[in-house]
KOLTOR-695653 format. One record per residue: residue in three letters; x, y, z of N, C-alpha, C in turn. Coordinates in pm, whole numbers, padded with zeros to 5 digits, always signed. Layout:
<recs>
ALAXYZXYZXYZ
...
</recs>
This chain:
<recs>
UNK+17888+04754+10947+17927+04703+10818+17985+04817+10733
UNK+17905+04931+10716+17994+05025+10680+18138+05096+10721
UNK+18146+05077+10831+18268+05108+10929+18405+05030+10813
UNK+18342+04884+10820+18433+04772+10773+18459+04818+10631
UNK+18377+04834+10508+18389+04857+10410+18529+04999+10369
UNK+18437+05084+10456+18536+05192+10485+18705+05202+10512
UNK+18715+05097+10596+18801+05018+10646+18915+04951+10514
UNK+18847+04902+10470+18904+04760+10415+18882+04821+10283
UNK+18847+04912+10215+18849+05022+10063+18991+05103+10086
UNK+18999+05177+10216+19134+05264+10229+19226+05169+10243
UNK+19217+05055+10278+19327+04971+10353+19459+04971+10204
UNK+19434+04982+10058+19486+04944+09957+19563+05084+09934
UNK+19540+05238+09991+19572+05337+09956+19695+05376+10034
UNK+19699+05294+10150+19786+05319+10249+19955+05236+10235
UNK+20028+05357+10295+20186+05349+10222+20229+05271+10334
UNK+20191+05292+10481+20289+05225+10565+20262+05077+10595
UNK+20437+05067+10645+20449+04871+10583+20429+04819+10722
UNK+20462+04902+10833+20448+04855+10967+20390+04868+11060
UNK+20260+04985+11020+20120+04959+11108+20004+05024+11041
UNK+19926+04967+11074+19775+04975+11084+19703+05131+11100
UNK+19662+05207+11010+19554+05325+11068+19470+05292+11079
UNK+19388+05275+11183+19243+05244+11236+19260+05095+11236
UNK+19136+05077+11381+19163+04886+11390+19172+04813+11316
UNK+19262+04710+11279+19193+04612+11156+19075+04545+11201
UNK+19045+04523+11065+18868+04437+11093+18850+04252+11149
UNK+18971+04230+11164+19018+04117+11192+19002+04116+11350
UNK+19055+04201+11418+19045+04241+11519+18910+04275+11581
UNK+18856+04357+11536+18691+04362+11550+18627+04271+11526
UNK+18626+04163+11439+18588+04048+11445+18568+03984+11516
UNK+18676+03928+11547+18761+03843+11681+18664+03896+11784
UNK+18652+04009+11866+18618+04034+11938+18475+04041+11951
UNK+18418+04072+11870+18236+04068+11857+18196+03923+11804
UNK+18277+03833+11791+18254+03665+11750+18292+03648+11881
UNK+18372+03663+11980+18374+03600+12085+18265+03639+12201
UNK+18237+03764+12174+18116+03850+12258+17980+03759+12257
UNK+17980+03716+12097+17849+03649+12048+17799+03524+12120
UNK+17971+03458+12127+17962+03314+12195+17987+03314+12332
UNK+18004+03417+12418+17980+03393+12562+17835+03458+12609
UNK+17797+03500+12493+17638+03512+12539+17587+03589+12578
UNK+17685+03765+12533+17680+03862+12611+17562+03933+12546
UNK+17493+04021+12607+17353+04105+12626+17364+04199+12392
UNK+17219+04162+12350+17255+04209+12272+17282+04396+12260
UNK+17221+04418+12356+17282+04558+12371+17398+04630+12372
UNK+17468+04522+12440+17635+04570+12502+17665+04501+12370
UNK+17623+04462+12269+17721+04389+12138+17696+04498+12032
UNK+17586+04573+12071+17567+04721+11952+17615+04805+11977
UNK+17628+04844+12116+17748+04914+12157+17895+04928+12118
UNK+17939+04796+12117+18071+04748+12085+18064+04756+11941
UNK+17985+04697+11859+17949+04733+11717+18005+04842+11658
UNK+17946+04985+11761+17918+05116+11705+18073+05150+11733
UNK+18113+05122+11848+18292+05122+11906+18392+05117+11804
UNK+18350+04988+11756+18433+04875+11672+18480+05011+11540
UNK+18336+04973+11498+18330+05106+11358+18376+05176+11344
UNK+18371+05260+11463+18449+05405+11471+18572+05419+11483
UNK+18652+05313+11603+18792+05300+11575+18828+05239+11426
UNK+18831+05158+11369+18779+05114+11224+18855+05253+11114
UNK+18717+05316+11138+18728+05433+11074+18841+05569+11113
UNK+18914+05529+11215+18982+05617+11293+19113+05642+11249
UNK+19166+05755+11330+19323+05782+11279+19439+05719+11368
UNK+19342+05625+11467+19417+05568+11608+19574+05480+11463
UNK+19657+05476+11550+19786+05389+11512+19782+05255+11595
UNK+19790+05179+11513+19840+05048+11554+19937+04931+11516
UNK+19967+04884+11617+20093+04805+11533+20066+04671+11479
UNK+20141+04662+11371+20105+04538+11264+20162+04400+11357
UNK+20129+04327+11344+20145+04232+11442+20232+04151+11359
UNK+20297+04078+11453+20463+03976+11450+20432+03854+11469
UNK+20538+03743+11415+20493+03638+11415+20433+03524+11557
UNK+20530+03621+11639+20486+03610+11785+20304+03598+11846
UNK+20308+03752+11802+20170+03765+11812+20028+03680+11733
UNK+20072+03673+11636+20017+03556+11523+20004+03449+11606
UNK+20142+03349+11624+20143+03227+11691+20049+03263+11852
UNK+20030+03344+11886+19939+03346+12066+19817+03362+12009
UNK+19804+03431+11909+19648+03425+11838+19610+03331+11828
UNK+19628+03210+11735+19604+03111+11660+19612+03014+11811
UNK+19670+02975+11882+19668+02915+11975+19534+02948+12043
UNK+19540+03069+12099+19414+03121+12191+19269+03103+12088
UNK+19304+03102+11979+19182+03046+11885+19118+02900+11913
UNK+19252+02816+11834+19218+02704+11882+19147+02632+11987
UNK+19231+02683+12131+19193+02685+12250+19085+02728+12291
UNK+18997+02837+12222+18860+02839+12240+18778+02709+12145
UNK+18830+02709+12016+18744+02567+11930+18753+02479+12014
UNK+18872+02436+12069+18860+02299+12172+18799+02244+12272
UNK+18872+02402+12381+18760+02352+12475+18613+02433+12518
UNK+18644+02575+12428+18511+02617+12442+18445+02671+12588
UNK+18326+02637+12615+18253+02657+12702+18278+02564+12892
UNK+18379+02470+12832+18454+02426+12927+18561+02445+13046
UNK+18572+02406+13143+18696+02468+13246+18653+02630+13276
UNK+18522+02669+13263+18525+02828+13342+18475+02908+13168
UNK+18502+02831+13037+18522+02950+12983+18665+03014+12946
UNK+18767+02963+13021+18903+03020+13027+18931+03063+12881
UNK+18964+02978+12756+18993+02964+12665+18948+03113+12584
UNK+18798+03137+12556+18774+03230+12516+18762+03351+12533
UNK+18783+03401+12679+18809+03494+12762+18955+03522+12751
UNK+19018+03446+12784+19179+03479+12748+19185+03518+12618
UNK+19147+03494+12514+19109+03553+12341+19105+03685+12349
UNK+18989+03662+12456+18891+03842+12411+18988+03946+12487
UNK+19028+03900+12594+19154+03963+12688+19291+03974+12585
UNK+19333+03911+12499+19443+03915+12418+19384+03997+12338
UNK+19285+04018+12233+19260+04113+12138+19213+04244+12225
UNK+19162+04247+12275+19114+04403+12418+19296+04484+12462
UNK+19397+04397+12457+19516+04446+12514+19557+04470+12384
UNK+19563+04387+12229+19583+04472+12138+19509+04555+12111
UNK+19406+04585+12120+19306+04700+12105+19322+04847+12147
UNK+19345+04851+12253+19359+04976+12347+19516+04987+12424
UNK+19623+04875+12438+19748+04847+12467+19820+04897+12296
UNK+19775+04831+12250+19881+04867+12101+19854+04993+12063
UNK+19744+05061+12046+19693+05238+12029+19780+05319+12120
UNK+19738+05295+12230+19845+05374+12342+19991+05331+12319
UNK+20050+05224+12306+20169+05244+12275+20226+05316+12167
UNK+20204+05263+12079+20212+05358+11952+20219+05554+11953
UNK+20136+05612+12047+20084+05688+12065+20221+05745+12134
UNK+20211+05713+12243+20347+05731+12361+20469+05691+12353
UNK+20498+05599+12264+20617+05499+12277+20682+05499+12136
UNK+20614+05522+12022+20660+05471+11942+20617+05563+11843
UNK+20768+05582+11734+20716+05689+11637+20689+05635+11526
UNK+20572+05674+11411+20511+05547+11336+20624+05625+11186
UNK+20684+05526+11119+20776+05521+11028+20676+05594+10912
</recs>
């Protein structure tokens, strides 16, 4: 929780229009709400917790997401409200797999690929 606060206090100080310093909390969200609902060990969720925070708090770069990305979000959202715990699970796993590739895919790109404006 402090991670977040931290987070989301600097978020108003910051000049750039086209990415993210340190994860957004939206993102960490997403991902420890979906952790919650497949039922994973509360250990491995304090773990990820303490993870979450620290990137959070970090100087990692990330990129602000497009309407593209928005629209596969909101879908893969839905698609977990719908069907949930149904068909394997698919729905919410593909979520946590879409925010995990922005997570650690968008940092590294940024990093290697891309010079932040």
């Amino acid at each position: 929780m402090f991670f977040g606060i931290v987070r989301l206090a600097s978020f108003n100080t910051m000049k750039e229009k086209n990415i993210y310093i340190g994860l957004p909390a939206s993102a960490s969200a997403i991902i420890l709400l979906v952790l919650s609902y497949l039922r994973v060990d509360f250990i491995l969720i304090l773990l990820i917790v303490v993870i979450m925070g620290a990137l959070m708090a970090s100087d990692f770069i990330f990129p602000k997401t497009d309407k593209k990305m928005n629209v596969v979000a909101v879908v893969l959202i839905f698609l977990t409200i719908l069907f949930g715990r149904e068909y394997y699970r698919f729905a919410p796993i593909l979520l946590l797999i879409a925010v995990f590739l922005y997570t650690f895919g968008g940092a590294i790109y940024m990093k290697f690929y891309k010079i932040p404006a």
